[in-house]
N, C-alpha and C positions, 0 to 999 in steps of 0.2 A: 152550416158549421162556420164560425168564426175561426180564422187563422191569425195569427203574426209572424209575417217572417222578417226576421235583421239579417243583415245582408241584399241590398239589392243589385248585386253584378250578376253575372250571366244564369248562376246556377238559382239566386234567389229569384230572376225577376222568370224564370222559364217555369219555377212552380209555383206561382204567383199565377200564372196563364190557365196553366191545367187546372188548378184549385176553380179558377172562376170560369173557365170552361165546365167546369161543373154544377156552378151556380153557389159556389161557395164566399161569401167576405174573408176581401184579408188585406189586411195592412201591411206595407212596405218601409223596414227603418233603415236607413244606414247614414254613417256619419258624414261620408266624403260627397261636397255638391256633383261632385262630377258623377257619382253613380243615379242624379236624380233624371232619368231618363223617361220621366212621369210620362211622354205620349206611348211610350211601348208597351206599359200596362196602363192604360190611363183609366180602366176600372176600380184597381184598386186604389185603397188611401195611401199618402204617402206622409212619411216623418222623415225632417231631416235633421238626426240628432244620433248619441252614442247608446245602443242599447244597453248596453253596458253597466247604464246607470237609471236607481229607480226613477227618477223621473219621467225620465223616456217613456220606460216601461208603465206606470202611470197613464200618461200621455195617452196610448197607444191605446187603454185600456187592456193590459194582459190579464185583469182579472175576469176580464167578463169572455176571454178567446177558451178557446176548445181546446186547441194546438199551436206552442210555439215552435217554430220553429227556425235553429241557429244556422246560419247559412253563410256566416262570413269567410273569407280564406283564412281566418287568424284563428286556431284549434284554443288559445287561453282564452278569446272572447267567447269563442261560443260554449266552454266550459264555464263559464261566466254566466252568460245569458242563461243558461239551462238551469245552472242552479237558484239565480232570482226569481226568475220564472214559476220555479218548482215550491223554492221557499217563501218564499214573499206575496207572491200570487195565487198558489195554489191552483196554477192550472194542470188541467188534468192531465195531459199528455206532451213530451216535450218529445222533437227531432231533431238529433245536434248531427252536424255535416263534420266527420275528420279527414283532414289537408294529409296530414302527417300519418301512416299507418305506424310507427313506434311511439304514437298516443294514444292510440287506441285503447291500452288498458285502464285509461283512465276517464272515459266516457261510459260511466257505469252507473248506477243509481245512487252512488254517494255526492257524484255530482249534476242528481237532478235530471241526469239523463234516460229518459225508457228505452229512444231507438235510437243508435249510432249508425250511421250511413258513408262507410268508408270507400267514396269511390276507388279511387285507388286499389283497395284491397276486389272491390269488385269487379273491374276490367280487368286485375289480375285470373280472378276466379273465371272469367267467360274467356279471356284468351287459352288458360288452361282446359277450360271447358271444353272448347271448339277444337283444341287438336290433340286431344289423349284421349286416347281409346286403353279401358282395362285400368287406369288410375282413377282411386276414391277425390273427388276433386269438393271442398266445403265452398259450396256458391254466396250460403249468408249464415250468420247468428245474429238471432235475435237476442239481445243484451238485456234483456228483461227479464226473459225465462232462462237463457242460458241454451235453448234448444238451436241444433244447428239445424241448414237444410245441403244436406249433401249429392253427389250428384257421380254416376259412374255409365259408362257405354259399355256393353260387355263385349268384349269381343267374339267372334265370329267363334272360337273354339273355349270360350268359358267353359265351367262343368254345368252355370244352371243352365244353359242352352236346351232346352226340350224339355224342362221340367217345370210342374206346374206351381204358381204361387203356393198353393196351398202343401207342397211338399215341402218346402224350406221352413227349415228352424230356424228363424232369424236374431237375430243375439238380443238379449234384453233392454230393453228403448229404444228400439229400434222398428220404425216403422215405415213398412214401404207402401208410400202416399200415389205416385205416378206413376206409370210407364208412358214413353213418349214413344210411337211407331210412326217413321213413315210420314213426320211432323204432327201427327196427331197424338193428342192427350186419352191416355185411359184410363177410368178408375180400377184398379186392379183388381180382381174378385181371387178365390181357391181354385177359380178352374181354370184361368188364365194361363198359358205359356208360353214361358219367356223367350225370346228368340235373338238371334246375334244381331250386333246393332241396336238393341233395344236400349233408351233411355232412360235408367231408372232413377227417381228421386225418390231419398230419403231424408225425416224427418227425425234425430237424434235428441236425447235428451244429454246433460252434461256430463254423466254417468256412461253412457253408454260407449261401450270397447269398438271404438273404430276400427281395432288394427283384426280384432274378431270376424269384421264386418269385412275389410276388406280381403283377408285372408279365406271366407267364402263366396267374394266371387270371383277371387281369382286365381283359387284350384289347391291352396295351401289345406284346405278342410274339404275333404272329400263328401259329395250328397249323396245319402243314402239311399238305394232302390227302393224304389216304391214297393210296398206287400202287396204279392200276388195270391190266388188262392190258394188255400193250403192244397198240396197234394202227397199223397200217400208219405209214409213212413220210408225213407231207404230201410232196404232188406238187408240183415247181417250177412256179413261175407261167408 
């Protein structure tokens, strides 16, 4: 796979490592000499110029790359980048990195972008992550489909505590993809049950009632008894 990434400081030249630790090509742009730190990545190519503009991009060959991806600190460049990229180039798949989480809603597919990668927003989601137990916490959305992926610990006296996967109605687009025990990953099956402490992730569509979701696991929507065998009729008094 061919990449491009503009931006080569900390966050561009670190996936610049991993891409080619995988055996992937990728080219390095950015406009400041002093980001041109070519022995750190001295696999990949490097340009020193503003992606910004088609030339560059030209240069770089973004027509012939798989994946651009925008990695500068400045959120209007790489809403820049993503949309030449997208339009001009027509490559296939664009990744824009936002600085700022109140741009966010404008890293969407009008400006060329498939995946928005808000750190920021993400170290929020794993510090939340890491110490709430019993709150719905949204770890990512995927800005292309709109699908989130959510994430809740149930606590130790939830209501689904002993009940099995397959007993839950779960709200509509709503589907539960993990449970994490004990640091380990499960694919969940119907006969599965759930236990306090248990990690679940969830995979939402844009549609789907969070406040649904979170209100059944954490006791506002009572779980219904599982059907036992029928027995006898009570007898009139």
């Amino acid at each position: 796979m061919r990449v491009v990434i503009a931006g080569a400081g900390s966050v561009g030249r670190s996936i610049a490592r991993e891409l080619l630790a995988h055996e992937h090509e990728v080219t390095l742009i950015d406009r400041q000499p002093t980001a041109m730190r070519v022995a750190q990545v001295a696999e990949a190519d490097w340009l020193l110029a503003d992606a910004c503009e088609l030339p560059t991009l030209r240069e770089a060959r973004a027509d012939e790359c798989d994946v651009m991806v925008a990695a500068t600190g400045d959120d209007k460049a790489n809403l820049v980048i993503s949309l030449l990229a997208k339009t001009e180039f027509g490559v296939p798949r664009t990744v824009a990195r936002v600085n700022n989480p109140k741009n966010e809603w404008m890293f969407d597919e009008a400006w060329g972008v498939d995946v928005a990668v808000s750190t920021p927003r993400i170290m929020t989601a794993m510090v939340e992550e890491a110490v709430a137990v019993g709150d719905l916490v949204r770890i990512f959305t995927f800005h292309q489909s709109g699908a989130d992926i959510l994430e809740i610990t149930l606590p130790l006296d939830a209501p689904l505590v002993g009940v099995r996967v397959g007993q839950v109605a779960w709200p509509t687009d709503v589907v539960l993809a993990c449970i994490v025990r004990d640091g380990r990953p499960i694919a969940p099956s119907v006969d599965d049950t759930l236990e306090g402490r248990d990690e679940l992730l969830f995979v939402t569509s844009r549609e789907a009632d969070e406040g649904a979701l979170e209100a059944l696991l954490t006791g506002a929507t009572k779980v219904p008894a599982p059907a036992g065998p029928a027995g006898p009729a009570p007898s009139a008094p």
